[in-house]
PDB file with SEQRES, HELIX, SHEET and CRYST1 records, atoms N, CA, C and O in Angstrom:
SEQRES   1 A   82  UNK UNK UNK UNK UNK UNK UNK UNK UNK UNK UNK UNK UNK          
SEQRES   2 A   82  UNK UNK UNK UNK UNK UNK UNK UNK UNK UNK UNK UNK UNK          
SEQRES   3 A   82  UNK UNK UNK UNK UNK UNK UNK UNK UNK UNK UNK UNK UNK          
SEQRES   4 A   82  UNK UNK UNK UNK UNK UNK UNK UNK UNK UNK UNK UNK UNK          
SEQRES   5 A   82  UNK UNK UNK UNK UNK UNK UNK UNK UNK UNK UNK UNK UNK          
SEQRES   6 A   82  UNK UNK UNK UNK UNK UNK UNK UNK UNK UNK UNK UNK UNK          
SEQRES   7 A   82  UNK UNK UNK UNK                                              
HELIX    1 AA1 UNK A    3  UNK A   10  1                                   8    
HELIX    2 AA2 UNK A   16  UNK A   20  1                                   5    
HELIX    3 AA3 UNK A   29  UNK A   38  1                                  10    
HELIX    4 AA4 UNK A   45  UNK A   48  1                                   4    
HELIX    5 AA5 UNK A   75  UNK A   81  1                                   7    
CRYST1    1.000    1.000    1.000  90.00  90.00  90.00 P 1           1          
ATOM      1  N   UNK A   1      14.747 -10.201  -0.102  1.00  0.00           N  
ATOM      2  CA  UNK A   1      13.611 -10.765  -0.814  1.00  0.00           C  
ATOM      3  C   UNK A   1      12.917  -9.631  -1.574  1.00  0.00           C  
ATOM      4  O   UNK A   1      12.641  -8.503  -1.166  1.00  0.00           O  
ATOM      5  N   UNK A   2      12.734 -10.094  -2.572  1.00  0.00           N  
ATOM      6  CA  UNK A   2      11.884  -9.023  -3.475  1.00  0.00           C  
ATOM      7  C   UNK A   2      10.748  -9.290  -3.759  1.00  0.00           C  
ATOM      8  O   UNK A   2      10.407 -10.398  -3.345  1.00  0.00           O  
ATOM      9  N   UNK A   3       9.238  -8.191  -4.844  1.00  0.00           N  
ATOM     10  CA  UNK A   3       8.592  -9.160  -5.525  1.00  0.00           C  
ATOM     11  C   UNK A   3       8.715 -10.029  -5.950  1.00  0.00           C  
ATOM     12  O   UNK A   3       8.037 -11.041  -5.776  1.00  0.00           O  
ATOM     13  N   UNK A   4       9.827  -9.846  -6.786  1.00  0.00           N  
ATOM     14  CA  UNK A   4      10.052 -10.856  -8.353  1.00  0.00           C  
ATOM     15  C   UNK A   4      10.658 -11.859  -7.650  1.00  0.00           C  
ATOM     16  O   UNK A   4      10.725 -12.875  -8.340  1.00  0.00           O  
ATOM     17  N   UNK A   5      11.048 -11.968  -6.741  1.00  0.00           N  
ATOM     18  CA  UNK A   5      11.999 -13.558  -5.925  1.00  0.00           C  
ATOM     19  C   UNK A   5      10.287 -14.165  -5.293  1.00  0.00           C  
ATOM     20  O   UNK A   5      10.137 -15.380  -5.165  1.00  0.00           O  
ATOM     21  N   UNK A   6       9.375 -13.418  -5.023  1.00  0.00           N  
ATOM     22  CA  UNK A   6       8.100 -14.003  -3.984  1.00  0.00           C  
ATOM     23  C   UNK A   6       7.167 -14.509  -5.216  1.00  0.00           C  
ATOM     24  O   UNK A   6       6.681 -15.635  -5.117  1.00  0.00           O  
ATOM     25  N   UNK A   7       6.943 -13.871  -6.162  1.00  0.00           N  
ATOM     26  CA  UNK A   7       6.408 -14.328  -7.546  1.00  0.00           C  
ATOM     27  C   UNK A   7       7.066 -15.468  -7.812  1.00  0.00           C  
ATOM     28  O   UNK A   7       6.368 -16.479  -7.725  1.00  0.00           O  
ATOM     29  N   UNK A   8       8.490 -15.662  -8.189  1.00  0.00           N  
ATOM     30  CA  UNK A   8       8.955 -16.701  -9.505  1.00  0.00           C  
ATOM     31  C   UNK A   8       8.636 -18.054  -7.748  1.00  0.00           C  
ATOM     32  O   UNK A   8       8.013 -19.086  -8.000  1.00  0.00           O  
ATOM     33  N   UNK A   9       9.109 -17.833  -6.271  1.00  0.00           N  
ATOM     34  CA  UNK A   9       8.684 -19.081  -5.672  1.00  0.00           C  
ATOM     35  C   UNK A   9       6.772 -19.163  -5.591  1.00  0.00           C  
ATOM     36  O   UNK A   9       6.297 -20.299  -5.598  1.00  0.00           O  
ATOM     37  N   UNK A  10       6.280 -18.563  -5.555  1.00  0.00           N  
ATOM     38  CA  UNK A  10       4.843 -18.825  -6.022  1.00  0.00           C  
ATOM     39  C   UNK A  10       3.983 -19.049  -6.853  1.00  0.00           C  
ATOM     40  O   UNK A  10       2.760 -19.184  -6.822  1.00  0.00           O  
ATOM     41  N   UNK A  11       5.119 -19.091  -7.969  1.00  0.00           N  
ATOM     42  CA  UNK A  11       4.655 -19.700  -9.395  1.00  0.00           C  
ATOM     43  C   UNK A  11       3.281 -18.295  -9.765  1.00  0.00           C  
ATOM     44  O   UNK A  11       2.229 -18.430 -10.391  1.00  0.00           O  
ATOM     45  N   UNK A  12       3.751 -17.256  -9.206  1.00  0.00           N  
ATOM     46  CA  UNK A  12       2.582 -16.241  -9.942  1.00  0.00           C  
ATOM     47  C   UNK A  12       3.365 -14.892 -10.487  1.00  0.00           C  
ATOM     48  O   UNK A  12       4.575 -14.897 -10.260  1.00  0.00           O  
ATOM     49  N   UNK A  13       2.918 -13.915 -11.069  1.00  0.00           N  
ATOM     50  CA  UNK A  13       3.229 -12.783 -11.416  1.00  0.00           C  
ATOM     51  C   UNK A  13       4.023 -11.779 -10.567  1.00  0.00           C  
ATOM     52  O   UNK A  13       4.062 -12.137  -9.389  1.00  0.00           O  
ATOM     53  N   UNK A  14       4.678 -10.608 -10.820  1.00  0.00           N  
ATOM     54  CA  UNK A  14       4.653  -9.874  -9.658  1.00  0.00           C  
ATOM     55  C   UNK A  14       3.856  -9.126  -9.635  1.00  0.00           C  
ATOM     56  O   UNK A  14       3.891  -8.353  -8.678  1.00  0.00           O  
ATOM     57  N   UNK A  15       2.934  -8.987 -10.473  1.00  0.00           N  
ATOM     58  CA  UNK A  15       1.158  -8.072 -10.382  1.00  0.00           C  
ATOM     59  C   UNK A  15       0.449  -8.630  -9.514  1.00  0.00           C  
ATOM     60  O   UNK A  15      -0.092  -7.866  -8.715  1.00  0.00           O  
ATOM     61  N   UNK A  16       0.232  -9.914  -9.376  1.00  0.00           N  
ATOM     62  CA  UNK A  16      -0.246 -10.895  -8.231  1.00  0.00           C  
ATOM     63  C   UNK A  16       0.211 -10.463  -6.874  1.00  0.00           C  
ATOM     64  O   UNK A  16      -0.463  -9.990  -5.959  1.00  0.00           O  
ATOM     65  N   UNK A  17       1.438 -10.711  -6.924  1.00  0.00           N  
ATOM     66  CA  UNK A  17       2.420 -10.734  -5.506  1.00  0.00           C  
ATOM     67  C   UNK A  17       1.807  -9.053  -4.939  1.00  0.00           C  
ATOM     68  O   UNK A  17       1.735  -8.958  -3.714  1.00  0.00           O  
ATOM     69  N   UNK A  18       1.486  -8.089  -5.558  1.00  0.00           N  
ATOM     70  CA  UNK A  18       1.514  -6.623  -5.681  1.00  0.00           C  
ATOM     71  C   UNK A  18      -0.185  -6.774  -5.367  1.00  0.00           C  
ATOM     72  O   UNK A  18      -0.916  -6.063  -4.677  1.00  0.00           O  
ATOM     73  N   UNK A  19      -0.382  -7.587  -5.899  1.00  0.00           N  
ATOM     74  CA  UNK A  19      -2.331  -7.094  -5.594  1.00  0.00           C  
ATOM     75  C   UNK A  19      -2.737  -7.736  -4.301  1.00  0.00           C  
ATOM     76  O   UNK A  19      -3.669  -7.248  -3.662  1.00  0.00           O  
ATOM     77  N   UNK A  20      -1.920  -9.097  -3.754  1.00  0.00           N  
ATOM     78  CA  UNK A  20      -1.802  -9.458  -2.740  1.00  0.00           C  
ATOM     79  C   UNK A  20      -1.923  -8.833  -1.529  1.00  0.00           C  
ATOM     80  O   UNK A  20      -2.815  -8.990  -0.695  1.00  0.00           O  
ATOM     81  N   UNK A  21      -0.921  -8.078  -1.484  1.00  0.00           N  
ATOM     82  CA  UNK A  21      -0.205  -7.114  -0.256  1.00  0.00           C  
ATOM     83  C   UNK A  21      -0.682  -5.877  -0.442  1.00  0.00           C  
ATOM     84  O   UNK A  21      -0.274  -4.916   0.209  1.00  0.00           O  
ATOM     85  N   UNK A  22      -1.726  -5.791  -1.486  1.00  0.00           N  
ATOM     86  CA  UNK A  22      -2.421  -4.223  -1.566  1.00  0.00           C  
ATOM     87  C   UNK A  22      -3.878  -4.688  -1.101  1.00  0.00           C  
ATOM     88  O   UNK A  22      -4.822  -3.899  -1.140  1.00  0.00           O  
ATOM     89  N   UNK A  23      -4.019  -6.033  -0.650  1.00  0.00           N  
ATOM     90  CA  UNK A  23      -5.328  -6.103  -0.722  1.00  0.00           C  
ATOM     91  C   UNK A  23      -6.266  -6.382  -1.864  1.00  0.00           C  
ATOM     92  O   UNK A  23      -7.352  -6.698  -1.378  1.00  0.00           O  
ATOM     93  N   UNK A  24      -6.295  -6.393  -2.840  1.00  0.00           N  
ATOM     94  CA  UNK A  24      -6.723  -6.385  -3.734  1.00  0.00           C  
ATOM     95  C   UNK A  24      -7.936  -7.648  -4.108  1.00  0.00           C  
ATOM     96  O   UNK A  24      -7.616  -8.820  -3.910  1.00  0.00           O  
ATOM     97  N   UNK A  25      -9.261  -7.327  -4.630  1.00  0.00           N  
ATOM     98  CA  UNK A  25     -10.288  -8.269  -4.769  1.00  0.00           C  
ATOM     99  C   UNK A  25      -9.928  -9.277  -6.036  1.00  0.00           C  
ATOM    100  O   UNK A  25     -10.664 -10.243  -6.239  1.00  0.00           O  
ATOM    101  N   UNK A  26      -8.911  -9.057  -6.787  1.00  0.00           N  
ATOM    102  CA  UNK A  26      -8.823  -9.630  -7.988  1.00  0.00           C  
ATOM    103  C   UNK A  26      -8.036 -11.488  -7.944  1.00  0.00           C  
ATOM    104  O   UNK A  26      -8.311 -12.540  -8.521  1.00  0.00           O  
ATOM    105  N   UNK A  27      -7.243 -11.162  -7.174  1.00  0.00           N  
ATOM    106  CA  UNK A  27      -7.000 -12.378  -6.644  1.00  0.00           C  
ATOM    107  C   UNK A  27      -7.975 -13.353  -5.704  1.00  0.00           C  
ATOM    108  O   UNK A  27      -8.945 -12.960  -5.055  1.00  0.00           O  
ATOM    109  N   UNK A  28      -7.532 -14.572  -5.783  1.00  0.00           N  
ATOM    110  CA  UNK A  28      -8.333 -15.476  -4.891  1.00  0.00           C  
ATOM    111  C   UNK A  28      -7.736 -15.392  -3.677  1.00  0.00           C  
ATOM    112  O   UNK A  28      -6.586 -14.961  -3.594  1.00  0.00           O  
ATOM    113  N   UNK A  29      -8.406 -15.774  -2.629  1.00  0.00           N  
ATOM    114  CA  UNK A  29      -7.665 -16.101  -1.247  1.00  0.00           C  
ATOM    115  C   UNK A  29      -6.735 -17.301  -1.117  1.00  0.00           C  
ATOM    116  O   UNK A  29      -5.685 -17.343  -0.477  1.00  0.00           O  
ATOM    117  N   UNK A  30      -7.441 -18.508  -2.012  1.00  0.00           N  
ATOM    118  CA  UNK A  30      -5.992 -19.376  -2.183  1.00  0.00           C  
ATOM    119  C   UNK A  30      -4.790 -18.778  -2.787  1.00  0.00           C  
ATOM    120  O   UNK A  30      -3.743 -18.967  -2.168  1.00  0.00           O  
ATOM    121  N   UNK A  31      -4.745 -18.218  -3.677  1.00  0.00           N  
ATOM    122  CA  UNK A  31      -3.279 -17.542  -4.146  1.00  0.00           C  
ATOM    123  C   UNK A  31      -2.920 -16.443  -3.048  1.00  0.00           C  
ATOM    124  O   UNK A  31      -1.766 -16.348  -2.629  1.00  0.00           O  
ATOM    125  N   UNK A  32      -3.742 -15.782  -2.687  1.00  0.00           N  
ATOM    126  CA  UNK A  32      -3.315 -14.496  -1.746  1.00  0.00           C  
ATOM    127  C   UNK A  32      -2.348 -15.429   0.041  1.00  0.00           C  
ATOM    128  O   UNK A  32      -1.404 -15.203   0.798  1.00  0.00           O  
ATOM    129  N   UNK A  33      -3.212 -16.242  -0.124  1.00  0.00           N  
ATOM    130  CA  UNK A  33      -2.631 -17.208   1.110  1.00  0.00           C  
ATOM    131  C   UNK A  33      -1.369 -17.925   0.741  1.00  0.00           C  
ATOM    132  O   UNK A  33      -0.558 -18.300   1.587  1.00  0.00           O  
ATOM    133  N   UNK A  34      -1.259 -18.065  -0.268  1.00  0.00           N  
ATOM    134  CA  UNK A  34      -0.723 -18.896  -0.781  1.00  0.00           C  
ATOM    135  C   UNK A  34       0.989 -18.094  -0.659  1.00  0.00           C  
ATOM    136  O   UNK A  34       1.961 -18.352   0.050  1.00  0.00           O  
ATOM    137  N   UNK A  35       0.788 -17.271  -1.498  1.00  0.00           N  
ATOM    138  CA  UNK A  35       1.926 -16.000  -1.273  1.00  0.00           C  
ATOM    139  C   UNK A  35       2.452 -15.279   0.259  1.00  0.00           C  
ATOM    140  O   UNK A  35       3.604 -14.889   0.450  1.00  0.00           O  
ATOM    141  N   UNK A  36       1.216 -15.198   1.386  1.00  0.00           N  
ATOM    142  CA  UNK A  36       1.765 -14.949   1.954  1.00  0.00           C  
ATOM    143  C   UNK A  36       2.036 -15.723   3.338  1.00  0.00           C  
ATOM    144  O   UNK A  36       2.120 -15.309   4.494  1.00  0.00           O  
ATOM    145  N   UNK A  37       2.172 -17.374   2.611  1.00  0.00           N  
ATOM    146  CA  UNK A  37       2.927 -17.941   3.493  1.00  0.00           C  
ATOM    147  C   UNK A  37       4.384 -18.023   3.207  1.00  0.00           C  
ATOM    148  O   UNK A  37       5.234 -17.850   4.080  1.00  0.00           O  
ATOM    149  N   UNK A  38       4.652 -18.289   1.978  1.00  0.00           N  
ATOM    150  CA  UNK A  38       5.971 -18.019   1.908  1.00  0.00           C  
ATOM    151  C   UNK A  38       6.431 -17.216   1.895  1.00  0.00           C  
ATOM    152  O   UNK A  38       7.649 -17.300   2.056  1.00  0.00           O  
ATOM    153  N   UNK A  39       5.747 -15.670   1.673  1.00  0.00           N  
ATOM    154  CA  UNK A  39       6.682 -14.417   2.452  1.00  0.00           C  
ATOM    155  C   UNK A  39       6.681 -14.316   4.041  1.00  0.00           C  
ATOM    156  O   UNK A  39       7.181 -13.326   4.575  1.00  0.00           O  
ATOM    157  N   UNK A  40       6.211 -15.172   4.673  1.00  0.00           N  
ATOM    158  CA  UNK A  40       6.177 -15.612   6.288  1.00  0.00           C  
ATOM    159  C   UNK A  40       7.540 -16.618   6.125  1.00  0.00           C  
ATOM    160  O   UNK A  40       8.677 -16.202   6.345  1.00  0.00           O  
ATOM    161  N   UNK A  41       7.336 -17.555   5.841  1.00  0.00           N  
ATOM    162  CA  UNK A  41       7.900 -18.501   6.013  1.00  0.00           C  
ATOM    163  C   UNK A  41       9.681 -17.854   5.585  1.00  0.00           C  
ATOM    164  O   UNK A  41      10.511 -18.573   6.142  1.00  0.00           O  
ATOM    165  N   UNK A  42      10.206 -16.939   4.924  1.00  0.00           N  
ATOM    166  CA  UNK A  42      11.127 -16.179   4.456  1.00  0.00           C  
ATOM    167  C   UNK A  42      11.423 -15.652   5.161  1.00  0.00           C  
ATOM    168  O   UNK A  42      12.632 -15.633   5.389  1.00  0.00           O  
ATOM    169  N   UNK A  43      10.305 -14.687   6.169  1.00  0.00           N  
ATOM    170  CA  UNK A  43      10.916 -13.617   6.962  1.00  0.00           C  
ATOM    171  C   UNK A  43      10.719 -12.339   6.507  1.00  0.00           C  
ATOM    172  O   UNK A  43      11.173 -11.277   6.933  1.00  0.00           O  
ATOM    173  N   UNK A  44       9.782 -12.635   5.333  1.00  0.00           N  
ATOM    174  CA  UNK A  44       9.627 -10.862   4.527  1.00  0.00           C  
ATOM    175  C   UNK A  44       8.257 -10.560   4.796  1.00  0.00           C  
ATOM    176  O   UNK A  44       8.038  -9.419   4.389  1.00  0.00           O  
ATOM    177  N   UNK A  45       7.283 -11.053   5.278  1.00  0.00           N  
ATOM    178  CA  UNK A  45       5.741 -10.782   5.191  1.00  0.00           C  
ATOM    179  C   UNK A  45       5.607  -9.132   5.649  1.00  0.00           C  
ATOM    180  O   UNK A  45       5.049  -8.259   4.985  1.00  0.00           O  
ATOM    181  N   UNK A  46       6.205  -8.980   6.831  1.00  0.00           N  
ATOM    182  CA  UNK A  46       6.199  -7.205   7.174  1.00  0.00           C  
ATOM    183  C   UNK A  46       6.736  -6.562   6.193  1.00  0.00           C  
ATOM    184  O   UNK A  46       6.203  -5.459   6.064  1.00  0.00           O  
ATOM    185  N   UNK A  47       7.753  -6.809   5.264  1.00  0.00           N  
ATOM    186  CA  UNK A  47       8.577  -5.928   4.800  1.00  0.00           C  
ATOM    187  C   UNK A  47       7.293  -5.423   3.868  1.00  0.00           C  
ATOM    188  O   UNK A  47       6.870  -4.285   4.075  1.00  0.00           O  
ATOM    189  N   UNK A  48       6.664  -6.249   2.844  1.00  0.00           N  
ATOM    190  CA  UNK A  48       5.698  -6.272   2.166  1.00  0.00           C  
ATOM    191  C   UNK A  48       4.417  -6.038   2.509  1.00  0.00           C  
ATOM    192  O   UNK A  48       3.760  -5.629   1.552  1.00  0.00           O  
ATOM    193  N   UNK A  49       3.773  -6.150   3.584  1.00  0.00           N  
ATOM    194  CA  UNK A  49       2.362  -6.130   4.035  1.00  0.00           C  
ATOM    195  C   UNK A  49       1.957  -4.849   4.521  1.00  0.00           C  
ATOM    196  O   UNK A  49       2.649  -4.394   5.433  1.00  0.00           O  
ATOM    197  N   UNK A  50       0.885  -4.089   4.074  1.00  0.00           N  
ATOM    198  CA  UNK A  50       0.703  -3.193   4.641  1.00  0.00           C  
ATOM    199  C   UNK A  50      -1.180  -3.348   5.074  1.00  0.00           C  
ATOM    200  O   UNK A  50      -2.047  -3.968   4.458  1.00  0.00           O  
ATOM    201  N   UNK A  51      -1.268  -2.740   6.011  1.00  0.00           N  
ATOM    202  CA  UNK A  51      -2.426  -2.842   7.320  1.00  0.00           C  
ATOM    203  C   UNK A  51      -3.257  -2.297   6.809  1.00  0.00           C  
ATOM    204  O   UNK A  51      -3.046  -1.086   6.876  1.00  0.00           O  
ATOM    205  N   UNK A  52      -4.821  -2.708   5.911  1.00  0.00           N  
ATOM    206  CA  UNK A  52      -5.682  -1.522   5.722  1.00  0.00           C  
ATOM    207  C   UNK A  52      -5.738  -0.055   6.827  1.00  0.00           C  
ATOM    208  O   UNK A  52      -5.277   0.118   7.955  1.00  0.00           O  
ATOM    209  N   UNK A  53      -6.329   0.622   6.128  1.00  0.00           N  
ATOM    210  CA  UNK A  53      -6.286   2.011   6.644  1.00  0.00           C  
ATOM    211  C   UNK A  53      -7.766   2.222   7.423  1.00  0.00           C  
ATOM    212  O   UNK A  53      -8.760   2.052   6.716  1.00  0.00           O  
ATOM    213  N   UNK A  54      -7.950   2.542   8.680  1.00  0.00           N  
ATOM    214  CA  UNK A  54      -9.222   2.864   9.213  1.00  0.00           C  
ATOM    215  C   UNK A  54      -9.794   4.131   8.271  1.00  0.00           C  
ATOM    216  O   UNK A  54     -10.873   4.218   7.685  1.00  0.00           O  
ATOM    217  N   UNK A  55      -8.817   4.964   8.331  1.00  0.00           N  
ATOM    218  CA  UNK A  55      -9.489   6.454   8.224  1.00  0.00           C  
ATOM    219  C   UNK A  55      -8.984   6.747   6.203  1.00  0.00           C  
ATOM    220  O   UNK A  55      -7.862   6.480   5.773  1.00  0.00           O  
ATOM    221  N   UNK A  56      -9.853   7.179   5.542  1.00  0.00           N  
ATOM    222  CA  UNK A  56      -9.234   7.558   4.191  1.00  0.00           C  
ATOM    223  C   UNK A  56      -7.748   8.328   4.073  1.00  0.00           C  
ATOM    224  O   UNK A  56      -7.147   8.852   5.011  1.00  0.00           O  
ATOM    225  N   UNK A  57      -7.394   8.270   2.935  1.00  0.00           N  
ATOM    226  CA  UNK A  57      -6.125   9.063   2.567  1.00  0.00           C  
ATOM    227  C   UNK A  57      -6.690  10.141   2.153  1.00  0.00           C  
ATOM    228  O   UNK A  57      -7.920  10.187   2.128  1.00  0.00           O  
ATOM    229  N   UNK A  58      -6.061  11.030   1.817  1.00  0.00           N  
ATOM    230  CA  UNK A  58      -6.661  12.330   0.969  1.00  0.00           C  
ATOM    231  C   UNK A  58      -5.606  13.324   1.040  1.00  0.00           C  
ATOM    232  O   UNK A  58      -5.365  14.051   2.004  1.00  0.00           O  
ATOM    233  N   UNK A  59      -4.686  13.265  -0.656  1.00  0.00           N  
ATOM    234  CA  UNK A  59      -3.609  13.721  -0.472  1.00  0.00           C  
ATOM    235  C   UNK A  59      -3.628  15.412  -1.383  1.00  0.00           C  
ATOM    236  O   UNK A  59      -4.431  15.523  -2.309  1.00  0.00           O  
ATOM    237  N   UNK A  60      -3.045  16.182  -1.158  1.00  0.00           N  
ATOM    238  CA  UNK A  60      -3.350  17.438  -1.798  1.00  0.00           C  
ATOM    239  C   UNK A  60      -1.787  18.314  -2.507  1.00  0.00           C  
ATOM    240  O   UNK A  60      -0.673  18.406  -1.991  1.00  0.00           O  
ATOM    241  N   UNK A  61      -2.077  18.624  -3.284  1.00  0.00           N  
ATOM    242  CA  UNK A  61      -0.451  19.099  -3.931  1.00  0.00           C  
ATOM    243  C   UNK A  61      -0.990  20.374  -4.395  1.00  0.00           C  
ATOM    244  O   UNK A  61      -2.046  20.582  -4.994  1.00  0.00           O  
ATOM    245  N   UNK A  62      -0.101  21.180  -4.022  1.00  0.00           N  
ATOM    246  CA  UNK A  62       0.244  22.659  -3.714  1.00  0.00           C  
ATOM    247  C   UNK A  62       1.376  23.045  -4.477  1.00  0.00           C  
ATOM    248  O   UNK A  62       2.498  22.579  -4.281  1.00  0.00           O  
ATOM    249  N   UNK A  63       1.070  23.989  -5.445  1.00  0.00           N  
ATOM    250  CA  UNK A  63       2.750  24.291  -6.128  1.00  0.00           C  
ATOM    251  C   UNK A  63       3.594  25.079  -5.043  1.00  0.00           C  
ATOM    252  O   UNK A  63       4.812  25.178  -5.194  1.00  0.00           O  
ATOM    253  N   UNK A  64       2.985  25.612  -4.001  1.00  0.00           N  
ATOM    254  CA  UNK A  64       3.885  26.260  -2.672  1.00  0.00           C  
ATOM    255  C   UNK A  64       3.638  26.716  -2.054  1.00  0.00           C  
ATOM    256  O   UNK A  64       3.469  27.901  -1.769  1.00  0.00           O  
ATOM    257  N   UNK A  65       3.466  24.979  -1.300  1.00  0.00           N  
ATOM    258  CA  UNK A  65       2.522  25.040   0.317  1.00  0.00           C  
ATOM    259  C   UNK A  65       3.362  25.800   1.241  1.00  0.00           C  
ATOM    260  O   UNK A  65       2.742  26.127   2.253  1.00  0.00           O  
ATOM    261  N   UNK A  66       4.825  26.258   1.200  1.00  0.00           N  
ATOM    262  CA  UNK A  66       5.299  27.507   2.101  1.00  0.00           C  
ATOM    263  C   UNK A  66       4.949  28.944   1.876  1.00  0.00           C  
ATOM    264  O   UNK A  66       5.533  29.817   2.518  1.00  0.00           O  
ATOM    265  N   UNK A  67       3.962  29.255   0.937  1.00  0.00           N  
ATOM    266  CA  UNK A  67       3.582  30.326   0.810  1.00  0.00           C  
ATOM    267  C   UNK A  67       2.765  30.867   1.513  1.00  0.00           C  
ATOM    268  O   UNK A  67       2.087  29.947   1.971  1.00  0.00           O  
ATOM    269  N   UNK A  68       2.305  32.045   1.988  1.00  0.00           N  
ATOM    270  CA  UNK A  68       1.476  32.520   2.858  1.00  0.00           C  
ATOM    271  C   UNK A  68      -0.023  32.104   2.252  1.00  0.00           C  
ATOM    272  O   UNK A  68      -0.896  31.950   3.106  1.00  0.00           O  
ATOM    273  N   UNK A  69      -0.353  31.934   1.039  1.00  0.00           N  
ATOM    274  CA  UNK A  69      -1.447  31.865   0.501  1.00  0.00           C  
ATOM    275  C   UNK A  69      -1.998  30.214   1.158  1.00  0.00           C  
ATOM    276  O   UNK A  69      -2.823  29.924   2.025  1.00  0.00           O  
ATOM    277  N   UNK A  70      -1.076  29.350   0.251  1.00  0.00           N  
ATOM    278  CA  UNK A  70      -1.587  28.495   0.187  1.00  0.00           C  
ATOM    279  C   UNK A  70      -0.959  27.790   1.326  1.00  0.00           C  
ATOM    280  O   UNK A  70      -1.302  26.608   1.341  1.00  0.00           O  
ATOM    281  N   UNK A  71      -0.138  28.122   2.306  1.00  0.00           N  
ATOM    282  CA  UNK A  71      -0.211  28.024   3.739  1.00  0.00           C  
ATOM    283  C   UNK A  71      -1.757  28.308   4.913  1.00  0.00           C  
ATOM    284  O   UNK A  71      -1.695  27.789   6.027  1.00  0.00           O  
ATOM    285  N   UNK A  72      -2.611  28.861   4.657  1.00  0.00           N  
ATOM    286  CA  UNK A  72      -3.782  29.453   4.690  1.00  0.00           C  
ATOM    287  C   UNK A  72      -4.439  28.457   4.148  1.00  0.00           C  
ATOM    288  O   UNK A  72      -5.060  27.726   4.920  1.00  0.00           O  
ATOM    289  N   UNK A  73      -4.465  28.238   3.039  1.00  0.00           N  
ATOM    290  CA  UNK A  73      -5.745  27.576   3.056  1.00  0.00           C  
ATOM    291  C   UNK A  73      -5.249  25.897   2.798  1.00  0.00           C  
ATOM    292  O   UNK A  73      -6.053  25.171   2.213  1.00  0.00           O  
ATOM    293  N   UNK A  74      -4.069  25.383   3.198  1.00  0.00           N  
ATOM    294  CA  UNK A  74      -3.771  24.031   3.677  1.00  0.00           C  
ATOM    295  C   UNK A  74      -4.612  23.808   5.222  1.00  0.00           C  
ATOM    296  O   UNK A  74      -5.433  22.925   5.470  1.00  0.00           O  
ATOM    297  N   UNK A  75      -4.259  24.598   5.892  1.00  0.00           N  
ATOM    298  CA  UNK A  75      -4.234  25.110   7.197  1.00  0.00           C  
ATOM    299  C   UNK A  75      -6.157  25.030   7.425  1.00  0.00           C  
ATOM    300  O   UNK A  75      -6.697  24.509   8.401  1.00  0.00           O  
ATOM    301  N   UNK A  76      -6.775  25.581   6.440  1.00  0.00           N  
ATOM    302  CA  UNK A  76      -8.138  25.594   6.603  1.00  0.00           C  
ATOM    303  C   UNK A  76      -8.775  24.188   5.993  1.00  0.00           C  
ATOM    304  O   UNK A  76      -9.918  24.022   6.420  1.00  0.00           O  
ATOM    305  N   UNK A  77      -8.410  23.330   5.267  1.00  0.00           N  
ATOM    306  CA  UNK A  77      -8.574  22.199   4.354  1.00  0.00           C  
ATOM    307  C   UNK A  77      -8.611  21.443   6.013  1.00  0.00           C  
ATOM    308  O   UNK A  77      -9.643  20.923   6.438  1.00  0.00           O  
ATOM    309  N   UNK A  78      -7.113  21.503   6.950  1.00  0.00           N  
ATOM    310  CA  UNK A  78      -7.050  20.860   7.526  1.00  0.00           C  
ATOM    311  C   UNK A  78      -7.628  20.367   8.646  1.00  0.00           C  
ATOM    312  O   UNK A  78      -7.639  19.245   9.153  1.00  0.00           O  
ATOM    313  N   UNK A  79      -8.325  21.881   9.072  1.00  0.00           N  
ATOM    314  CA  UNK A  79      -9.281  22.210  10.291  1.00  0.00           C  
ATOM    315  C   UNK A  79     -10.994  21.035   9.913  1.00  0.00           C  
ATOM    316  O   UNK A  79     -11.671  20.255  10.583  1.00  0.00           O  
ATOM    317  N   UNK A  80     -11.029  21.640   8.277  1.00  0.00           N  
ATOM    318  CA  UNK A  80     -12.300  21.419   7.822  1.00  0.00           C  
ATOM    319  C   UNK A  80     -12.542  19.926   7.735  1.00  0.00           C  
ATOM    320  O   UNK A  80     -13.546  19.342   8.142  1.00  0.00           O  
ATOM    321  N   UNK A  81     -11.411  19.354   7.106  1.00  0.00           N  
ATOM    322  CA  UNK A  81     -11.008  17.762   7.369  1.00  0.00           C  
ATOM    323  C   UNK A  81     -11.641  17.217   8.892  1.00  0.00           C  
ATOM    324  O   UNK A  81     -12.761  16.764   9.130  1.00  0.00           O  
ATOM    325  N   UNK A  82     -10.528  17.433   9.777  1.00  0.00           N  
ATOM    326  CA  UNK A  82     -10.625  17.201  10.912  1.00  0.00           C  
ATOM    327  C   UNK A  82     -12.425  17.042  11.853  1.00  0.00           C  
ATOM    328  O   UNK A  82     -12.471  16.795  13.058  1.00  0.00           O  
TER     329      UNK A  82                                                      
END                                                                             
């Protein structure tokens, strides 16, 4: 099962199907329900569903986080995070 197979049986988009399973305020709850009964009813609802997050994301890119430098101060980001 894909988006585009959960869209064309829900008669909606796969931007829909995608804002659905992201959570998303833009959709209604009848369409959001709507979609994910028949990705239940399929057998795909896990494949697709993901669980809001308690705690934030907060992702960081390093041109070379194996370096002693910026090994150091990943390392301190992480403490400070925490």
């Amino acid at each position: 099962m894909t988006l585009k197979k959960l869209a064309e049986l829900s008669g909606t988009s796969i931007g829909t199907v995608s804002k659905a399973f992201s959570g998303s305020h833009e959709i209604s709850e009848k369409t959001r329900e709507k979609i994910f009964n028949i990705a239940k009813d399929r057998g795909c609802f896990d494949k697709f569903y993901k669980a809001p997050r308690n705690k934030p994301l907060i992702a960081l890119l390093f041109p070379e986080p194996e370096s002693e430098y910026y090994g150091r101060e990943i390392g301190i980001l992480e403490r400070e995070l925490n």
